[in-house]
PDB file as gemmi writes it, atoms N, CA and C in Angstrom:
CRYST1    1.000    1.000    1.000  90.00  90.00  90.00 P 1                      
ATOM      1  N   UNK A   1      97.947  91.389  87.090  1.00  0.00           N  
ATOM      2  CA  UNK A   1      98.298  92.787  87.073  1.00  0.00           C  
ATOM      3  C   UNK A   1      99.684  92.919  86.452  1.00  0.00           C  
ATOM      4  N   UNK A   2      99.717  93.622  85.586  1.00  0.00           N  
ATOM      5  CA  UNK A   2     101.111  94.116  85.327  1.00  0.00           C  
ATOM      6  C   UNK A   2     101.151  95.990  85.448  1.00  0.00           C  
ATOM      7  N   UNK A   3     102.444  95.762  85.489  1.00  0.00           N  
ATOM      8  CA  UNK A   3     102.901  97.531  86.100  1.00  0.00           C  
ATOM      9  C   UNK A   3     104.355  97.784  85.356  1.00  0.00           C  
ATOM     10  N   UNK A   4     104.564  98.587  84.430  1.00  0.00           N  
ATOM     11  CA  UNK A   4     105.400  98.590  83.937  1.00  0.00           C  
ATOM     12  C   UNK A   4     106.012 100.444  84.517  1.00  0.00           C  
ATOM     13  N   UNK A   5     107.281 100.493  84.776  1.00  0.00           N  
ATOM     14  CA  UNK A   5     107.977 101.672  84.375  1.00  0.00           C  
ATOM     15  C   UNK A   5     109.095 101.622  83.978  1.00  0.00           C  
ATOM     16  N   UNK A   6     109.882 103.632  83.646  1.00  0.00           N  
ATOM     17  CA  UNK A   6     110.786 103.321  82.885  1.00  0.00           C  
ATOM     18  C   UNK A   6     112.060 102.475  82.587  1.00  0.00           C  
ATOM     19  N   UNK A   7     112.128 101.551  84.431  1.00  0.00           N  
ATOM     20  CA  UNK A   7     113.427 101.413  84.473  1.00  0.00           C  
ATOM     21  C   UNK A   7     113.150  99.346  84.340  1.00  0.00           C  
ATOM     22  N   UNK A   8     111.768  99.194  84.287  1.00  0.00           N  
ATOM     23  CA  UNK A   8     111.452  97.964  84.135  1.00  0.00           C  
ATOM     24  C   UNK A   8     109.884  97.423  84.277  1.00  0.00           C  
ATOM     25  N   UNK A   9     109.540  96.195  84.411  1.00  0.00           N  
ATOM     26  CA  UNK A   9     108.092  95.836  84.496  1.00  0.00           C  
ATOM     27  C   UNK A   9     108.047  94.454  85.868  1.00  0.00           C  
ATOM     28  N   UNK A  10     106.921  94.358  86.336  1.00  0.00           N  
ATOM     29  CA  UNK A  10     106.602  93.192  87.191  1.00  0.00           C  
ATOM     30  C   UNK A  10     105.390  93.189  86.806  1.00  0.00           C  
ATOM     31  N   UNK A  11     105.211  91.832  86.628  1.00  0.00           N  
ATOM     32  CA  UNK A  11     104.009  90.599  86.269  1.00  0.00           C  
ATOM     33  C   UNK A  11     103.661  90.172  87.548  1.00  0.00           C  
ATOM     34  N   UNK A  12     102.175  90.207  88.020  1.00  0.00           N  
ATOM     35  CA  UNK A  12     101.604  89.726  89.124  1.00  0.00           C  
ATOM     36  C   UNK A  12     100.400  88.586  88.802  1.00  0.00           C  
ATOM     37  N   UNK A  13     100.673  87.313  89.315  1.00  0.00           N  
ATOM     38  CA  UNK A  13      99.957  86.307  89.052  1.00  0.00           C  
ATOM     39  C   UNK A  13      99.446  86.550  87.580  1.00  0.00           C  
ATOM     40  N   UNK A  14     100.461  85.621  86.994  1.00  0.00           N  
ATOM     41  CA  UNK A  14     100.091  85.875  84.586  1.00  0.00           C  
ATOM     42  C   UNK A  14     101.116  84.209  84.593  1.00  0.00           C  
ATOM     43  N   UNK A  15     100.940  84.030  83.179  1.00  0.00           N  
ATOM     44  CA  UNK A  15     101.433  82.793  83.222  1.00  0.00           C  
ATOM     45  C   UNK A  15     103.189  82.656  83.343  1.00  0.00           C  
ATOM     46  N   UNK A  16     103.360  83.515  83.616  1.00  0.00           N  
ATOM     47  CA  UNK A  16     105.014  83.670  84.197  1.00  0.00           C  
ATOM     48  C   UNK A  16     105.123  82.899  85.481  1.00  0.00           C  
ATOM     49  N   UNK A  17     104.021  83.416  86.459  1.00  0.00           N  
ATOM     50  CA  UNK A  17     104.299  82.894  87.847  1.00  0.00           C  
ATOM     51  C   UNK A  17     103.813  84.239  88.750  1.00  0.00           C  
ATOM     52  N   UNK A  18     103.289  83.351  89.798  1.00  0.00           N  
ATOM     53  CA  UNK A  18     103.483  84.523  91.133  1.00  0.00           C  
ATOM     54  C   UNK A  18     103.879  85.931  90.664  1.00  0.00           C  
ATOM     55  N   UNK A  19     105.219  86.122  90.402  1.00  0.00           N  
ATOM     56  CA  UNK A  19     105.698  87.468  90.309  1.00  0.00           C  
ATOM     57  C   UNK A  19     106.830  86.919  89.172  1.00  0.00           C  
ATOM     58  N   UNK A  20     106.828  87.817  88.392  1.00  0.00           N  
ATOM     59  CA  UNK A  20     108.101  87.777  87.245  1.00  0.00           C  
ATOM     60  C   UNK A  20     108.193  89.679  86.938  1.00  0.00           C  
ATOM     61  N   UNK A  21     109.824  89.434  87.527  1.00  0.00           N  
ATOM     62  CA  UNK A  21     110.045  90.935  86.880  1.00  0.00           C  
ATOM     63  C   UNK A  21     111.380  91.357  85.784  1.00  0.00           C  
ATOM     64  N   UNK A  22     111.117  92.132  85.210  1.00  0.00           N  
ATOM     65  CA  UNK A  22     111.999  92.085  84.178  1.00  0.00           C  
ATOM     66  C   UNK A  22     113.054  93.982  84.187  1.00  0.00           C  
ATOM     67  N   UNK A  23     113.834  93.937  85.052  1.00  0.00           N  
ATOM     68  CA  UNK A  23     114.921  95.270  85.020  1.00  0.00           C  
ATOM     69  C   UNK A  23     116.130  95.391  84.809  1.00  0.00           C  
ATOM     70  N   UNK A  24     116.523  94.503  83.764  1.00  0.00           N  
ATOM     71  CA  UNK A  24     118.105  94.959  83.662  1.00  0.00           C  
ATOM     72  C   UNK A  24     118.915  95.444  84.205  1.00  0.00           C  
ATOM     73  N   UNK A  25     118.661  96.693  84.447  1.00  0.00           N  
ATOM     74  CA  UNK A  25     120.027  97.308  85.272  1.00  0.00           C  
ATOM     75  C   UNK A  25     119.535  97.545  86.985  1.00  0.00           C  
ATOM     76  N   UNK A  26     118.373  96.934  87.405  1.00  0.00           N  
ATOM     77  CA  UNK A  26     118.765  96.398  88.236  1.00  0.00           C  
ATOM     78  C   UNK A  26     119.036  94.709  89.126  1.00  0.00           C  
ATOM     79  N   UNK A  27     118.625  94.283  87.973  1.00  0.00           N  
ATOM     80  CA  UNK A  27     119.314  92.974  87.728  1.00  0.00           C  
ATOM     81  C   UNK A  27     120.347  92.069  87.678  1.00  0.00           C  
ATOM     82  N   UNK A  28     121.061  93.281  86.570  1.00  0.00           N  
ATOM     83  CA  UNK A  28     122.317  92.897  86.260  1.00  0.00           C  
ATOM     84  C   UNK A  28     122.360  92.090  84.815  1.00  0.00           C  
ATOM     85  N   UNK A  29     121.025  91.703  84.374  1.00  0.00           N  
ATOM     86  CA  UNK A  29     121.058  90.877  82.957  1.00  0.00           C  
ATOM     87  C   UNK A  29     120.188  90.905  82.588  1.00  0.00           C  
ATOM     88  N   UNK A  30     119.781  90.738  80.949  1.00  0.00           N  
ATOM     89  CA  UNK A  30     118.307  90.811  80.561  1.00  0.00           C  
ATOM     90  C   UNK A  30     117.927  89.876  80.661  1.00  0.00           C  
ATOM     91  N   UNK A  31     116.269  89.620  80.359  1.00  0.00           N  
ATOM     92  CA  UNK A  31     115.063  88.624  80.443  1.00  0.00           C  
ATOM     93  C   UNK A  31     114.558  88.652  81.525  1.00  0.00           C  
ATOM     94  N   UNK A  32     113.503  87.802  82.082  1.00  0.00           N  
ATOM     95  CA  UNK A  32     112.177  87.978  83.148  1.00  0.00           C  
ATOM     96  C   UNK A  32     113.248  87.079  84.338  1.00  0.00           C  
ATOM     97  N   UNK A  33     112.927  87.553  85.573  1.00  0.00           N  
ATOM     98  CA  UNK A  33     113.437  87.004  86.936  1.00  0.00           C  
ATOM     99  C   UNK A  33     112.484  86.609  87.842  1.00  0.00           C  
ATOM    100  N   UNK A  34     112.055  85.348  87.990  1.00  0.00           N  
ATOM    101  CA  UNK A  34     111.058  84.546  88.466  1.00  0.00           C  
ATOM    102  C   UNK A  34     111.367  84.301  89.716  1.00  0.00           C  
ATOM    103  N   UNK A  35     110.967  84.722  91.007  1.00  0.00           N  
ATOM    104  CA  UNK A  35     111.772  84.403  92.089  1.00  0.00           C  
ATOM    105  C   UNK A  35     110.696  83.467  92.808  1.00  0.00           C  
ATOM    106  N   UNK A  36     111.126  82.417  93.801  1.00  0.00           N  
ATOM    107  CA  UNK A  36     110.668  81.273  94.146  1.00  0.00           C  
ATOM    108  C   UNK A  36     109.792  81.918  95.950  1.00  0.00           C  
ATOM    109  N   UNK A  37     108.507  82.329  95.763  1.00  0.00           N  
ATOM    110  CA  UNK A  37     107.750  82.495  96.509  1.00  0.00           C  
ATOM    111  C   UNK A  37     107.129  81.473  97.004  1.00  0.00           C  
ATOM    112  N   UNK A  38     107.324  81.573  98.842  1.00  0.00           N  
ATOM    113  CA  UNK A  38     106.853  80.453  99.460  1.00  0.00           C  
ATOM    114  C   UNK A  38     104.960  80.477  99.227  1.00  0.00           C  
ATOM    115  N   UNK A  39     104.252  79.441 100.099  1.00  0.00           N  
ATOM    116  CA  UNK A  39     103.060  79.324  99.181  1.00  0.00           C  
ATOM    117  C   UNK A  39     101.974  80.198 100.567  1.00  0.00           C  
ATOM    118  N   UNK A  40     103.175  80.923 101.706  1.00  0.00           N  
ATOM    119  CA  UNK A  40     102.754  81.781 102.573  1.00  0.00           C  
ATOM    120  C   UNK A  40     101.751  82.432 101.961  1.00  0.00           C  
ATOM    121  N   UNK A  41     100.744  82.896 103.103  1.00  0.00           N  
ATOM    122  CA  UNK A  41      99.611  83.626 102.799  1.00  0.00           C  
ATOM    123  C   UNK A  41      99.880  84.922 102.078  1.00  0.00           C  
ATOM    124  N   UNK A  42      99.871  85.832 101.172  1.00  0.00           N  
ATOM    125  CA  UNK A  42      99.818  86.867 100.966  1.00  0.00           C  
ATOM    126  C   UNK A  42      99.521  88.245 101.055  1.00  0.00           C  
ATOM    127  N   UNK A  43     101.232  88.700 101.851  1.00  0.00           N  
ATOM    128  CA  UNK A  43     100.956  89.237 102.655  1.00  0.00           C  
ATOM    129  C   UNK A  43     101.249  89.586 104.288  1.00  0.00           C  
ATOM    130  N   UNK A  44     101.057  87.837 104.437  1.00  0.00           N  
ATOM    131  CA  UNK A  44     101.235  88.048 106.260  1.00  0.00           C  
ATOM    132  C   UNK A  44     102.778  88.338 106.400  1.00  0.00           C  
ATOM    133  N   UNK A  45     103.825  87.807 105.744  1.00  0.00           N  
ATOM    134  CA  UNK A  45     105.220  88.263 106.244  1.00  0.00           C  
ATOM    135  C   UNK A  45     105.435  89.734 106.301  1.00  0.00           C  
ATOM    136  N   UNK A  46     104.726  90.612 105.331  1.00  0.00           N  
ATOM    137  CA  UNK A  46     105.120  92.049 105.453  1.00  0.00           C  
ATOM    138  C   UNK A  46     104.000  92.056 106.571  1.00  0.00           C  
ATOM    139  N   UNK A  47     102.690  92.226 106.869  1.00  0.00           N  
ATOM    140  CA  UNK A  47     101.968  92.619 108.015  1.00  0.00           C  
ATOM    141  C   UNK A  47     102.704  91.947 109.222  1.00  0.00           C  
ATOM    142  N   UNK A  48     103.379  91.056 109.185  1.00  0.00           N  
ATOM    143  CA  UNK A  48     103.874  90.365 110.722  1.00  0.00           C  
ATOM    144  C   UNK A  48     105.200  91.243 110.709  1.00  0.00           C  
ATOM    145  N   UNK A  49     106.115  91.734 109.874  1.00  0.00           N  
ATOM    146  CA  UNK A  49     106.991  92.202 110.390  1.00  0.00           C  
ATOM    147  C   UNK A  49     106.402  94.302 110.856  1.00  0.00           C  
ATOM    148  N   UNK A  50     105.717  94.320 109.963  1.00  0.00           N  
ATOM    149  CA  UNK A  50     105.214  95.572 110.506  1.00  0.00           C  
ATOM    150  C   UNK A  50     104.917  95.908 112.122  1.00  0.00           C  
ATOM    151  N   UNK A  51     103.944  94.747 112.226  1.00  0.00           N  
ATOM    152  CA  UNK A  51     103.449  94.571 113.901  1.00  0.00           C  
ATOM    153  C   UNK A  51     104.554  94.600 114.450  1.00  0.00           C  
ATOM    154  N   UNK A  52     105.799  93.524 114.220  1.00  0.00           N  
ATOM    155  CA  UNK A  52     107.512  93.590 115.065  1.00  0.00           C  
ATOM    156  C   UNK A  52     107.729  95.179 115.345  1.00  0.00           C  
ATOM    157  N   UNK A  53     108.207  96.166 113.820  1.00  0.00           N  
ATOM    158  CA  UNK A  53     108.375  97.250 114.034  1.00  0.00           C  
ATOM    159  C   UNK A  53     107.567  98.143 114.396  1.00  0.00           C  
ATOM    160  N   UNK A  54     106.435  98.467 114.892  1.00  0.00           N  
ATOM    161  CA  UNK A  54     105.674  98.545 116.038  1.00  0.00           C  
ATOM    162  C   UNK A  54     105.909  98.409 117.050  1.00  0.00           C  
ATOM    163  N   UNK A  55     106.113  97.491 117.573  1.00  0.00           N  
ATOM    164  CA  UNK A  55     106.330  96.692 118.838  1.00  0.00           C  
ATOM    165  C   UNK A  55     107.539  96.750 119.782  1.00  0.00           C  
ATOM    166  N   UNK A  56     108.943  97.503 118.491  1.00  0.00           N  
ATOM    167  CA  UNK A  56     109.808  97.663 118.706  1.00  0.00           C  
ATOM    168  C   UNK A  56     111.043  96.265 118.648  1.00  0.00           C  
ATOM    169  N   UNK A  57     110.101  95.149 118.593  1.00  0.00           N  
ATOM    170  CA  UNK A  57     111.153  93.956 118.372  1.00  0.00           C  
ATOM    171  C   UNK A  57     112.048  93.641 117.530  1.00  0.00           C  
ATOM    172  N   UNK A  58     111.603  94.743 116.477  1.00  0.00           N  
ATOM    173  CA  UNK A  58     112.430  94.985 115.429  1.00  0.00           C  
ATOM    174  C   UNK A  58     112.962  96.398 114.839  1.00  0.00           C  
ATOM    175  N   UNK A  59     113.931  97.317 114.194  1.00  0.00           N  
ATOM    176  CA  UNK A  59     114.410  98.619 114.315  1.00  0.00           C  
ATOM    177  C   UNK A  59     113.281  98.388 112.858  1.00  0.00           C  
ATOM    178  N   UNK A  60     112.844  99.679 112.906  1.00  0.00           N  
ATOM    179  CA  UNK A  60     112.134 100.438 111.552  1.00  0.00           C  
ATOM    180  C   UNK A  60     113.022 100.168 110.194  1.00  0.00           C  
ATOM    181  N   UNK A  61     112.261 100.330 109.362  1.00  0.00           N  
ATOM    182  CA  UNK A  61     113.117  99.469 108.213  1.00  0.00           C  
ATOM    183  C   UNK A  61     112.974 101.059 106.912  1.00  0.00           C  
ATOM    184  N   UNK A  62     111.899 101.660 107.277  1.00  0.00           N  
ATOM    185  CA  UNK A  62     110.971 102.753 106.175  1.00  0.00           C  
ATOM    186  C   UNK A  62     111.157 103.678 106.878  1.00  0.00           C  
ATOM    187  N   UNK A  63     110.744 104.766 105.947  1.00  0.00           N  
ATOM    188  CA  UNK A  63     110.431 106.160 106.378  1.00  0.00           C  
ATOM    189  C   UNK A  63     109.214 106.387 106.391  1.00  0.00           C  
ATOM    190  N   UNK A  64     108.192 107.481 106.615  1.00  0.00           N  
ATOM    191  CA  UNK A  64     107.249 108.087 106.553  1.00  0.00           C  
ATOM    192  C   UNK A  64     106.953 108.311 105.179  1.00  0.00           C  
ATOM    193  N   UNK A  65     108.029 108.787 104.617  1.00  0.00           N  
ATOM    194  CA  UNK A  65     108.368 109.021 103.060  1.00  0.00           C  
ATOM    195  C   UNK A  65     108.071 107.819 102.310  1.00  0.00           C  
ATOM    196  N   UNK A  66     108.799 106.652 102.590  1.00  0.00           N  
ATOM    197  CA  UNK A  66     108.582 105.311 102.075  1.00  0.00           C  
ATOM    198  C   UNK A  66     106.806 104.768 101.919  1.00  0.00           C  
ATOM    199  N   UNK A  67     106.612 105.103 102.626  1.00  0.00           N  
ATOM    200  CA  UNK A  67     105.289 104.912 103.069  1.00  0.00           C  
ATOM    201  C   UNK A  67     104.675 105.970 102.194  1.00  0.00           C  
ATOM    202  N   UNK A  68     104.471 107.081 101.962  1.00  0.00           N  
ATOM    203  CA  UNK A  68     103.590 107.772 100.763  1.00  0.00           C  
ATOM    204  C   UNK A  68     104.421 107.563  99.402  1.00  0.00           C  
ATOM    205  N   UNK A  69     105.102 107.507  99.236  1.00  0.00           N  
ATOM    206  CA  UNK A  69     105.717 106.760  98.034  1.00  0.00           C  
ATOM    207  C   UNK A  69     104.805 105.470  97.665  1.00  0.00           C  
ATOM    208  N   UNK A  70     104.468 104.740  98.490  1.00  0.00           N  
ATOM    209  CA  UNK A  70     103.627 103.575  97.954  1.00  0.00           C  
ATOM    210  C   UNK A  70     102.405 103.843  97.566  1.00  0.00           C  
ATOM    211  N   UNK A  71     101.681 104.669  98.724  1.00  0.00           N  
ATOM    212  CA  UNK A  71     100.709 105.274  98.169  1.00  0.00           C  
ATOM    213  C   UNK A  71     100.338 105.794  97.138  1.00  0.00           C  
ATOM    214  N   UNK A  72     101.134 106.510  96.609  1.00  0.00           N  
ATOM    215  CA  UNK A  72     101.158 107.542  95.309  1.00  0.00           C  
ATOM    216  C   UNK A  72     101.790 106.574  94.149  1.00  0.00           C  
ATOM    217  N   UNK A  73     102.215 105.217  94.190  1.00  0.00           N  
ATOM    218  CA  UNK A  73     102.357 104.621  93.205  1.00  0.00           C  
ATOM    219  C   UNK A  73     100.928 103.824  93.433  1.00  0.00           C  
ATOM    220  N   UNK A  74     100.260 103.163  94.454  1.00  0.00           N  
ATOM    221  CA  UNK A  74      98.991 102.187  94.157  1.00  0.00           C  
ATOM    222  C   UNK A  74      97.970 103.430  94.033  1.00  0.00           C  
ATOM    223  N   UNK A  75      97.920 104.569  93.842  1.00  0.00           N  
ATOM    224  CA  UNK A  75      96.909 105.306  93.435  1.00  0.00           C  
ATOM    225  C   UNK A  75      96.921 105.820  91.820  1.00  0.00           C  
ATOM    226  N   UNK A  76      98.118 105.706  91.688  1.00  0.00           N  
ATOM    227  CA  UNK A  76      98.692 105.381  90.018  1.00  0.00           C  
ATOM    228  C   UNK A  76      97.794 104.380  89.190  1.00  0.00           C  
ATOM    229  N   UNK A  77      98.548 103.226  89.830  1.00  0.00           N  
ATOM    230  CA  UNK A  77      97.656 102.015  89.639  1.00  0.00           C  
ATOM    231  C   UNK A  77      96.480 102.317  89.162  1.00  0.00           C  
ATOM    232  N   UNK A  78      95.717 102.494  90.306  1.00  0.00           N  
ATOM    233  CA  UNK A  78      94.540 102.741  89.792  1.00  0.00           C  
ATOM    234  C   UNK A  78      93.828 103.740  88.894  1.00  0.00           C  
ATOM    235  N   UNK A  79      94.801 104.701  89.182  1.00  0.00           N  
ATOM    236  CA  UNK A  79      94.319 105.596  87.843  1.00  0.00           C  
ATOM    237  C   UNK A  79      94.071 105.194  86.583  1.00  0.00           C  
ATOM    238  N   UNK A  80      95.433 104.381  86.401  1.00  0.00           N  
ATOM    239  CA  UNK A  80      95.683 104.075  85.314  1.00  0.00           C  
ATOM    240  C   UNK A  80      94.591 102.820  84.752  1.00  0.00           C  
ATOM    241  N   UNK A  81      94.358 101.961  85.716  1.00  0.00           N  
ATOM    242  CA  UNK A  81      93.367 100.880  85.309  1.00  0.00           C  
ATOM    243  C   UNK A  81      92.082 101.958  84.911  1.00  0.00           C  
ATOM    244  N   UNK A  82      91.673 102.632  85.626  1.00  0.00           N  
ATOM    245  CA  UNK A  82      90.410 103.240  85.140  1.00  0.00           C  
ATOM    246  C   UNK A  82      90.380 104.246  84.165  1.00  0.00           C  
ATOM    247  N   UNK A  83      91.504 105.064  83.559  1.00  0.00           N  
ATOM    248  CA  UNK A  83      91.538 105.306  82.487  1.00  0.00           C  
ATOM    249  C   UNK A  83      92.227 104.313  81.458  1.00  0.00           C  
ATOM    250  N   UNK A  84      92.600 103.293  81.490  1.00  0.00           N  
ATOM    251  CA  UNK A  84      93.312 102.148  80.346  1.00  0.00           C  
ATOM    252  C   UNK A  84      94.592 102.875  79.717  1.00  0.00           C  
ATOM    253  N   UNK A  85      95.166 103.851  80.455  1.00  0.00           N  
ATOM    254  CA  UNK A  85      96.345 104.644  79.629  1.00  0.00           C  
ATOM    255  C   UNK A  85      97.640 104.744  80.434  1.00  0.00           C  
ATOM    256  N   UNK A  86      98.361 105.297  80.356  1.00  0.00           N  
ATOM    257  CA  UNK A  86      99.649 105.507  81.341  1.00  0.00           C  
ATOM    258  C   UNK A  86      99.556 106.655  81.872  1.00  0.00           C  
ATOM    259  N   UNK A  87      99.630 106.827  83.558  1.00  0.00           N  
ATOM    260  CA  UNK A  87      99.762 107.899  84.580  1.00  0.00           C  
ATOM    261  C   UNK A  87     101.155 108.105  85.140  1.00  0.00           C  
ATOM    262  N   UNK A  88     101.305 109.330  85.215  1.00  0.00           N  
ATOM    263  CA  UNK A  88     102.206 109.582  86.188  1.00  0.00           C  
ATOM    264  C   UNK A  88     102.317 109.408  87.607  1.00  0.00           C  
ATOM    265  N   UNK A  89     103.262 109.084  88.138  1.00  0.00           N  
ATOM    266  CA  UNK A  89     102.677 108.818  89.701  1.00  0.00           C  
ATOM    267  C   UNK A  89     102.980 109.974  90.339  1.00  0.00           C  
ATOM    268  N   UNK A  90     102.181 110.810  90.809  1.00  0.00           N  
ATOM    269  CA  UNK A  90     102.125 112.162  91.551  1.00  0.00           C  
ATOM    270  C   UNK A  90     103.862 111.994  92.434  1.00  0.00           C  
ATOM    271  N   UNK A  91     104.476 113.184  92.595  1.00  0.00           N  
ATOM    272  CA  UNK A  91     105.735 113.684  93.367  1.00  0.00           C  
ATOM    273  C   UNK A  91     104.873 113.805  94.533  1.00  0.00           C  
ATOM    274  N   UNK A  92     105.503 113.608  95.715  1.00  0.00           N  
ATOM    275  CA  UNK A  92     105.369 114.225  96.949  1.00  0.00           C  
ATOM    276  C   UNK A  92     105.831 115.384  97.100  1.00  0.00           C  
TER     277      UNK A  92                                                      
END                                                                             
């Protein structure tokens, strides 16, 4: 999968690696930034800390907001795969 916007792109499993993302300014420098992902299941660290903040063992990290923000970018996603073109990702 790749996902590109205006301010940069991330590569998901391509021959870069795991994840390679490429944002300059929030980077700090150009070219692709390959970061060293353990060979953890994918996934379980964000679902295990979710359950924490739940649980209260841990303080909330997101908003409500944060949370449809994702939404409205993986529904992008998919727009975009099923038309083969570039979408906007809907405003809340």
């Amino acid at each position: 999968m790749e996902i590109y916007g205006e301010k940069g792109s991330a590569w998901l499993r391509t021959e870069r690696g795991r994840l390679a993302i490429y944002a300059p300014q929030y980077l700090g420098h150009s070219g692709w930034f390959t970061p060293d992902l353990t060979s953890q299941d994918s996934g379980l660290r964000q679902h295990n800390h979710f359950l924490q903040m739940l649980s209260g063992e841990v303080p909330s990290d997101r908003s409500a907001q944060d949370g449809l923000i994702s939404i409205l970018v993986t529904e992008a996603i998919y727009r975009s795969a099923d038309s083969g073109s570039w979408v906007e990702v809907e405003q809340p």
